[in-house]
C-alpha positions as CSV (number, residue, x, y, z in Angstrom):
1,X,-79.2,71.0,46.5
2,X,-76.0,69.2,47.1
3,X,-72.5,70.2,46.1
4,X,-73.0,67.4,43.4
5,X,-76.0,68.7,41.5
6,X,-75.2,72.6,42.1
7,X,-73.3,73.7,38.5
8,X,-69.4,74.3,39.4
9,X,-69.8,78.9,37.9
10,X,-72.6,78.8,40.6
11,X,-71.2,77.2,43.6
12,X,-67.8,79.4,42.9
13,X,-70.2,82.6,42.5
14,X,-71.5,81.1,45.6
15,X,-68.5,81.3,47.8
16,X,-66.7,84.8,46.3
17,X,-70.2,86.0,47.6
18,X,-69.8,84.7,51.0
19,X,-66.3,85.7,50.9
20,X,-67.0,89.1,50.0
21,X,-69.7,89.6,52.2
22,X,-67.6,88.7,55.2
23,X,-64.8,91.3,53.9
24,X,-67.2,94.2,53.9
25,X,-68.2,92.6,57.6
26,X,-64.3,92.6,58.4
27,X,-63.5,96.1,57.5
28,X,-66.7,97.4,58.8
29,X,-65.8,96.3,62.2
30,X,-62.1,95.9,62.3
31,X,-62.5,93.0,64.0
32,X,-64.0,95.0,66.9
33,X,-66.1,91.9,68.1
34,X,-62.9,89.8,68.3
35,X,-60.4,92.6,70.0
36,X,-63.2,92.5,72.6
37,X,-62.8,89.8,74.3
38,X,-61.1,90.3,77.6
39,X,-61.0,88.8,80.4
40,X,-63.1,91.3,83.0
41,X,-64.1,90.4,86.5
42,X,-67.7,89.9,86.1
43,X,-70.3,90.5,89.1
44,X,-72.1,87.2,88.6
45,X,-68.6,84.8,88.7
46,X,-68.0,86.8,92.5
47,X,-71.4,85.9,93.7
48,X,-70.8,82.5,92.1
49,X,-67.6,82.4,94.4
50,X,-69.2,84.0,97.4
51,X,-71.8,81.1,97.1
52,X,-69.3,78.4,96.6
53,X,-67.2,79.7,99.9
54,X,-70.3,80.3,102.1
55,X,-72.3,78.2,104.4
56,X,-75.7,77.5,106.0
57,X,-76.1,76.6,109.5
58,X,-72.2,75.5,109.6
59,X,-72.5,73.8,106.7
60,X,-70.8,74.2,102.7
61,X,-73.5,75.4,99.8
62,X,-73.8,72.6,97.4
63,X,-72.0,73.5,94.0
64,X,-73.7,76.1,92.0
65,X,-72.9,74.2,88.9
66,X,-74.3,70.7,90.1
67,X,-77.1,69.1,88.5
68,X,-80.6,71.2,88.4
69,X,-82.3,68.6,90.4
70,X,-79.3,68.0,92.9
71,X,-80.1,71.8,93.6
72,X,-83.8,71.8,93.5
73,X,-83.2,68.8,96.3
74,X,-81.1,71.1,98.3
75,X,-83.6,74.2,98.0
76,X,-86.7,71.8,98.8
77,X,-84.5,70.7,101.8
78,X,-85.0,74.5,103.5
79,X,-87.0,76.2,105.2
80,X,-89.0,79.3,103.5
81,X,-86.8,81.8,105.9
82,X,-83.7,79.9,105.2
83,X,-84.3,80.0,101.1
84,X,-85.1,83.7,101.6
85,X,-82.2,84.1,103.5
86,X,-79.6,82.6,101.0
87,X,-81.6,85.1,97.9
88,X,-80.7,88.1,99.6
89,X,-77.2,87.1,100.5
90,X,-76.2,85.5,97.1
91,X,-78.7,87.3,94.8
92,X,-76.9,87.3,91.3
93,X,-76.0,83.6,92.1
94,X,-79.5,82.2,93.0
95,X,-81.4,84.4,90.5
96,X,-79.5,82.5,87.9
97,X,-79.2,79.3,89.3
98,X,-80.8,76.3,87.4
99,X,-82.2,74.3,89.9
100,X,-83.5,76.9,92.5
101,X,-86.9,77.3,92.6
102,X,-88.5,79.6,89.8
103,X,-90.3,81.9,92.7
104,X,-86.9,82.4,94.3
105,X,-85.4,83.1,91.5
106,X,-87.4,86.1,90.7
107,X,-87.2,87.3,94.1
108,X,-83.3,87.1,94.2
109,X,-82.8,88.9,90.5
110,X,-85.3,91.9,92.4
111,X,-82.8,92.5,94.8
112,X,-79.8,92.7,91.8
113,X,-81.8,94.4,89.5
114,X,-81.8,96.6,92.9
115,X,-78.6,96.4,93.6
116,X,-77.4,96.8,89.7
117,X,-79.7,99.9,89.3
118,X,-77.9,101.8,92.8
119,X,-74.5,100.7,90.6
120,X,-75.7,102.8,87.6
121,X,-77.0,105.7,90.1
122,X,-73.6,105.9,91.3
123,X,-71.9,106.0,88.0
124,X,-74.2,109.0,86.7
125,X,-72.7,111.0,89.2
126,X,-69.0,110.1,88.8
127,X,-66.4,112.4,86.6
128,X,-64.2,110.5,85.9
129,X,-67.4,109.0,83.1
130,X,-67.4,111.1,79.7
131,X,-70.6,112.1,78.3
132,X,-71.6,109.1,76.6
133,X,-70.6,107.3,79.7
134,X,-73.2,108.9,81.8
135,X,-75.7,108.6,79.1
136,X,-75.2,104.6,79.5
137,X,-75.6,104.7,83.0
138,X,-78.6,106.8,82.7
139,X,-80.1,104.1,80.3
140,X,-79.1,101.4,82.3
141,X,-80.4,103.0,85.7
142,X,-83.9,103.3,83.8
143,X,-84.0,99.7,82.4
144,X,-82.9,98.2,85.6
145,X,-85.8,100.4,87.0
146,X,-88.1,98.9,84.5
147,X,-87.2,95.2,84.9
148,X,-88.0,95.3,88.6
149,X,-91.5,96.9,88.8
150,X,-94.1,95.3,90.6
151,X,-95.1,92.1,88.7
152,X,-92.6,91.4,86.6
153,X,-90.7,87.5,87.0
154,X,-87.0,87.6,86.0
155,X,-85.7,84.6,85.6
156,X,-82.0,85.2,85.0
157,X,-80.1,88.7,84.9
158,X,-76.7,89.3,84.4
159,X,-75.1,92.7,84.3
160,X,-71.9,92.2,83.2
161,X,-71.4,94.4,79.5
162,X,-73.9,94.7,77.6
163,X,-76.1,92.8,79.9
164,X,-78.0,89.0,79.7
165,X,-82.0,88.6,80.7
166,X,-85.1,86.4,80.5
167,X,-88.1,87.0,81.5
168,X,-91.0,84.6,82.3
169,X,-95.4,85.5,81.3
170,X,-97.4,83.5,82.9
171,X,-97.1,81.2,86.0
172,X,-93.9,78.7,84.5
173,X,-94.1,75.9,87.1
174,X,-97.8,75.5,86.7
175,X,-97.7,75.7,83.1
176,X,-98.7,72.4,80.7
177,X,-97.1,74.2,77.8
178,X,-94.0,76.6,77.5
179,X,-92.7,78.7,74.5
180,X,-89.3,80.3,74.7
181,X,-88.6,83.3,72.2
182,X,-84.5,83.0,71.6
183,X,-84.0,86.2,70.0
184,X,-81.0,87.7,67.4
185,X,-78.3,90.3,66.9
186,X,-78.1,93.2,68.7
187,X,-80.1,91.8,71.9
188,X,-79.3,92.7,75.2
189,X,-80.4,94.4,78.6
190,X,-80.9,98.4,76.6
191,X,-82.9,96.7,73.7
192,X,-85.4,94.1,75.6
193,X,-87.4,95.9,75.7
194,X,-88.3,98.8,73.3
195,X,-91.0,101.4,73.1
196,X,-90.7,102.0,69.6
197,X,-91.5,98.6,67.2
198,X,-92.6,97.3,70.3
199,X,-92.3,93.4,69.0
200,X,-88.9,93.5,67.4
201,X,-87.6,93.3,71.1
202,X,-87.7,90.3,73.2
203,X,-90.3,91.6,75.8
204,X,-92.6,92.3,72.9
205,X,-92.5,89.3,71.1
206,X,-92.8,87.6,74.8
207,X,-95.5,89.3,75.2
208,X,-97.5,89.1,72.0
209,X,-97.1,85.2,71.9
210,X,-98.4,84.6,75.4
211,X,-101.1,87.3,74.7
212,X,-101.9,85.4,71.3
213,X,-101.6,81.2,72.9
214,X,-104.3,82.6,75.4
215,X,-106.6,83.3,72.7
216,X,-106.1,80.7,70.7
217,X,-106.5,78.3,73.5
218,X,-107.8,80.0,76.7
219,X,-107.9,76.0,78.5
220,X,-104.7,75.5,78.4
221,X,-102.3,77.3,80.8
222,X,-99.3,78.3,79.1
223,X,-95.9,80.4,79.7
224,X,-93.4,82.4,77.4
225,X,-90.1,82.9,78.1
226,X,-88.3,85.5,76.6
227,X,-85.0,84.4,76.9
228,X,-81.9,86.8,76.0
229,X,-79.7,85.3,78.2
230,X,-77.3,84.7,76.4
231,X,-74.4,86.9,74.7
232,X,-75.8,88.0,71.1
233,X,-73.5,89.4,68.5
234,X,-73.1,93.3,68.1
235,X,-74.3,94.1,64.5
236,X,-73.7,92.2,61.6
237,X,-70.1,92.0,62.2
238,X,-67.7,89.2,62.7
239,X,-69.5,87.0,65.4
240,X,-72.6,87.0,63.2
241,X,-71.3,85.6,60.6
242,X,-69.7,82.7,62.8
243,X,-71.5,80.6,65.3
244,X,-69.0,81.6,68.3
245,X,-71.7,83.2,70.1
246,X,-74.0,80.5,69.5
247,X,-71.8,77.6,70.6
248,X,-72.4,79.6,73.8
249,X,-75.5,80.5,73.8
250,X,-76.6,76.8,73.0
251,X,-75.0,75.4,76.2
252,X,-76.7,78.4,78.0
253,X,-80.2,77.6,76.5
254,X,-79.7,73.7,77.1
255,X,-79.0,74.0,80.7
256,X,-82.1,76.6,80.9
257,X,-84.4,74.3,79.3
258,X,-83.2,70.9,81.5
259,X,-83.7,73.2,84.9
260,X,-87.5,74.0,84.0
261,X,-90.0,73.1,86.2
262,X,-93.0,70.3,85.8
263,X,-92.9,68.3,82.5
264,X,-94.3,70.3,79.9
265,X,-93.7,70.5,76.3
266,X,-91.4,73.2,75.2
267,X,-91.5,74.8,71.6
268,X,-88.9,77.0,70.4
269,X,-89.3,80.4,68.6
270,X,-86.1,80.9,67.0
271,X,-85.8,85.0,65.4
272,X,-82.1,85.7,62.7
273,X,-79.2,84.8,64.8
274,X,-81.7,83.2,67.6
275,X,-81.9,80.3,64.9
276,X,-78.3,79.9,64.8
277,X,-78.2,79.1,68.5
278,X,-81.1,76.5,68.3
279,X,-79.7,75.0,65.9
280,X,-76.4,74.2,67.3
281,X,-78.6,73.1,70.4
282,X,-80.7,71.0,68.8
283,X,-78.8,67.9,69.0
284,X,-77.9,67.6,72.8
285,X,-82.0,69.8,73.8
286,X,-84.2,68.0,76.5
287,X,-86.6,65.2,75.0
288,X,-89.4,67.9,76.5
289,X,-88.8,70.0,73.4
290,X,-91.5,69.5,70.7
291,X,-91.3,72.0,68.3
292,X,-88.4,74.7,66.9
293,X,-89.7,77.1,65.3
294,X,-87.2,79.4,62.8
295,X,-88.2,82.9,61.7
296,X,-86.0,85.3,59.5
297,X,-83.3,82.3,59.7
298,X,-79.7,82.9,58.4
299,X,-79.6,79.3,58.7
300,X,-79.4,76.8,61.3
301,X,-75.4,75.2,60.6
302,X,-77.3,72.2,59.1
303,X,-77.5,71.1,55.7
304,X,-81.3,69.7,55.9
305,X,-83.6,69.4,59.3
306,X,-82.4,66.1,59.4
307,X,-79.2,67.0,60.0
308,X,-80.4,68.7,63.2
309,X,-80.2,65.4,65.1
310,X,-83.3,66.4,67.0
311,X,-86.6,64.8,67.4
312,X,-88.3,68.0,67.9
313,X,-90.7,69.2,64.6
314,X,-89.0,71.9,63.0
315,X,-90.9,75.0,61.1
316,X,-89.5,77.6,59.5
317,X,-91.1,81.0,57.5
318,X,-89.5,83.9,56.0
319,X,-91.6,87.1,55.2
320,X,-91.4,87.9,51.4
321,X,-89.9,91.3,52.5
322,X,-87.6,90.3,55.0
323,X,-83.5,91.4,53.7
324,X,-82.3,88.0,55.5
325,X,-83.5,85.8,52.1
326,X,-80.4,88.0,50.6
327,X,-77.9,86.5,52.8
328,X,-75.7,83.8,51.7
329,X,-77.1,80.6,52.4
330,X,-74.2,78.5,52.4
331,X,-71.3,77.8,55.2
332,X,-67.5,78.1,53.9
333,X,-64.2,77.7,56.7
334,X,-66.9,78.4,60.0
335,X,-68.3,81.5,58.0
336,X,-71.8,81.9,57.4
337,X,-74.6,79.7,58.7
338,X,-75.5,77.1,56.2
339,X,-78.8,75.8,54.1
340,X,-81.7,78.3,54.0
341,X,-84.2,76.4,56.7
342,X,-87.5,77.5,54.3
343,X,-86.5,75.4,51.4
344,X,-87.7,72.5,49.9
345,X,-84.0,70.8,50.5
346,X,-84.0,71.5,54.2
347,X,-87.2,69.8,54.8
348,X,-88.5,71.9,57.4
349,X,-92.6,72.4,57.7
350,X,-92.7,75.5,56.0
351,X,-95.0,77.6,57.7
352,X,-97.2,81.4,56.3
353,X,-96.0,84.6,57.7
354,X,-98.5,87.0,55.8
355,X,-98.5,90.5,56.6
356,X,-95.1,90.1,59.1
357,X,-93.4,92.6,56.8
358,X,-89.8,92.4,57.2
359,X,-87.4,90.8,59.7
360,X,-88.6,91.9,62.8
361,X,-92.2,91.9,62.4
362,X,-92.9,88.0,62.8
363,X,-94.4,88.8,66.4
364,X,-96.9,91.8,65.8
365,X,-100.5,91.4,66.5
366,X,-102.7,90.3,63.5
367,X,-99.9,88.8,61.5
368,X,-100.5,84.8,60.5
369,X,-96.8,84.3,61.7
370,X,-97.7,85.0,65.2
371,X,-101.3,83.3,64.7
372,X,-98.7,80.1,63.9
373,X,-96.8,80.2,66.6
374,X,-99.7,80.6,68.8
375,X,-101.3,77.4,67.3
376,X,-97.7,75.4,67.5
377,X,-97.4,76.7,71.2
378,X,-100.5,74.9,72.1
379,X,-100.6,72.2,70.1
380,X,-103.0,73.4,67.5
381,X,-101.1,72.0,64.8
382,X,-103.9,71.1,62.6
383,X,-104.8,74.8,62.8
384,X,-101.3,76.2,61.3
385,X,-101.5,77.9,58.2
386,X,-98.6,76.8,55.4
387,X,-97.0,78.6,53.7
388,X,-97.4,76.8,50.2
389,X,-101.2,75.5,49.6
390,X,-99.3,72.9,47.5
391,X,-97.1,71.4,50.4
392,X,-98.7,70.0,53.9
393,X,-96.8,71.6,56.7
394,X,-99.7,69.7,58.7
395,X,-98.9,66.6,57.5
396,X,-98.7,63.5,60.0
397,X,-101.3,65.5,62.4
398,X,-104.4,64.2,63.4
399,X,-107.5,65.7,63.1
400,X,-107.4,66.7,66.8
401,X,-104.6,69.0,66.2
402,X,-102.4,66.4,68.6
403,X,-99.6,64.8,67.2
């Protein structure tokens, strides 16, 4: 619905909602998000500076910030010893460098994951911390712990605050198709991973996804990427209702996705805020990307699909339970997130999310959301369950399931 077919009471009741919803968000947080942001030395810019002042045999690094395949040149260049050599003096920068080889990459971010977690070990111990900062050190020493055991491929880690990590299932560079889970609010290094409601965190969903393309197609050889590298808002404050941390987190995803290795199709699984950062990426993502798919979206700051300026498909579901519907679904002065991606005005392929229940259970075992995104990931598409028997999220798919 336009501005010039939506009655003038509604589109005013409209925006006092919006308004007052960001008030409550305002006083809530006292613009905590905002007085936040300081300028602190961060341990990934210094091994980004390291790198850029060292040298190799006599001779200067290439720039860490050069194109991916200008630095997958220079890596391919090396010897084994030499590329091993370069991870464990310049860990942080390698381990997230687009361009370097995946393998490397998880072999440098073991030894800052090591190196982060003997930070943390120190900190426990130090008295200067109050009590709540040793508990945080404690947490952090056990999730560093945790993301370096035997088996697990990090793909980017940064410990600066409250922490940026992705994390790879499957073997990525051999893959023929790759899903990438961009999670929401409240993300980062503590909560990727969680015991409890396993599959609201990113290494759940990860998971659950790979777990769930393998059975839905066990010939094709597929990786998920949980990726929470980027900086997600802190509760529903300030930077959620603005796309300040998406802005960011789009260039962050965008450079990700043009640095993966082979040429497999990528689909997107966008969760709340996560859909907020596709969609401010969609415009300028790789031609590799096939698919976005939004769940629980808060909108995508886009007035219809169209207005996406993708060529990807885009999906979109919403559980009948989940308290993001009650959001307001409009965007007024850079606050809130636009059109509701699941209605018929957006134009998305609206896809079923039975028995999800809520906005966090899109990812769980058994649910026909995940069953969705399982078909999507490997190109199922004629096997994807709609939403509304009346309206053919399938349309324009062959019978093959190809598009």
């Amino acid at each position: 619905m336009t501005s010039f077919d939506t009655p003038p009471q509604l589109a005013i009741g409209r925006a006092l909602l919006a308004l007052a919803v960001v008030f409550v968000m305002l006083a809530t947080t006292g613009w905590t998000a905002v007085r936040q942001h300081r300028t602190v030395s961060s341990p990934l810019q210094t091994a980004i500076t390291a790198w850029e002042h060292g040298r190799l045999n006599g001779h200067a690094l290439p720039s860490p910030h050069g194109s991916p395949a200008r630095l997958a040149h220079f890596f391919a260049s090396l010897s084994p010893q030499q590329r091993t050599q370069l991870a464990a003096r310049y860990p942080l920068a390698v381990g997230n460098m687009n361009g370097a080889p995946v393998a490397l990459r998880y072999r440098a971010n073991q030894v800052a994951l090591d190196q982060a977690r003997k930070v943390e070990a120190d900190r426990v111990h130090d008295k200067r911390l109050s009590s709540m900062g040793h508990t945080e050190a404690k947490q952090r020493m056990k999730r560093f712990t945790l993301l370096s055991a035997p088996g697990r491929n990090i793909l980017a880690f940064d410990p600066m605050g409250s922490g940026r990590v992705a994390e790879v299932f499957g073997d990525l560079p051999t893959a023929q198709r790759v899903s990438v889970v961009v999670p929401g609010v409240d993300t980062n290094v503590l909560t990727f991973q969680r015991t409890f409601r396993p599959y609201s965190a990113p290494v759940g969903m990860g998971r659950s996804l790979y777990a769930a393309e393998r059975t839905a197609d066990s010939h094709t050889r597929t990786a998920v990427i949980a990726w929470a590298d980027y900086t997600a808002p802190a509760g529903l404050g300030v930077d959620a209702a603005t796309s300040m941390r998406a802005d960011d987190g789009a260039v962050r995803l965008n450079d990700m996705l043009r640095a993966l290795p082979g040429r497999s199709s990528v689909a997107l699984y966008c969760h709340s805020y996560g859909s907020v950062v596709c969609g401010v990426a969609a415009r300028h993502l790789p031609s590799r990307v096939s698919d976005i798919a939004v769940a629980g979206s808060p909108g995508m700051r886009a007035d219809n699909a169209a207005g996406l300026g993708t060529h990807a498909r885009v999906w979109a579901t919403r559980d009948k339970d989940d308290w993001i519907q009650d959001v307001p679904y409009m965007e007024v002065g850079g606050l809130g997130h636009g059109a509701d991606p699941v209605s018929a005005e957006f134009g998305a392929r609206v896809i079923s999310s039975a028995d999800a229940k809520g906005h966090t259970g899109y990812f769980a075992p058994g649910t026909q959301s995940l069953s969705n995104f399982a078909e999507i990931g490997t190109g199922s598409y004629r096997s994807v369950h709609c939403a509304d028997a009346d309206h053919d999220c399938r349309k324009g798919f062959s019978g093959s399931g190809s598009a």
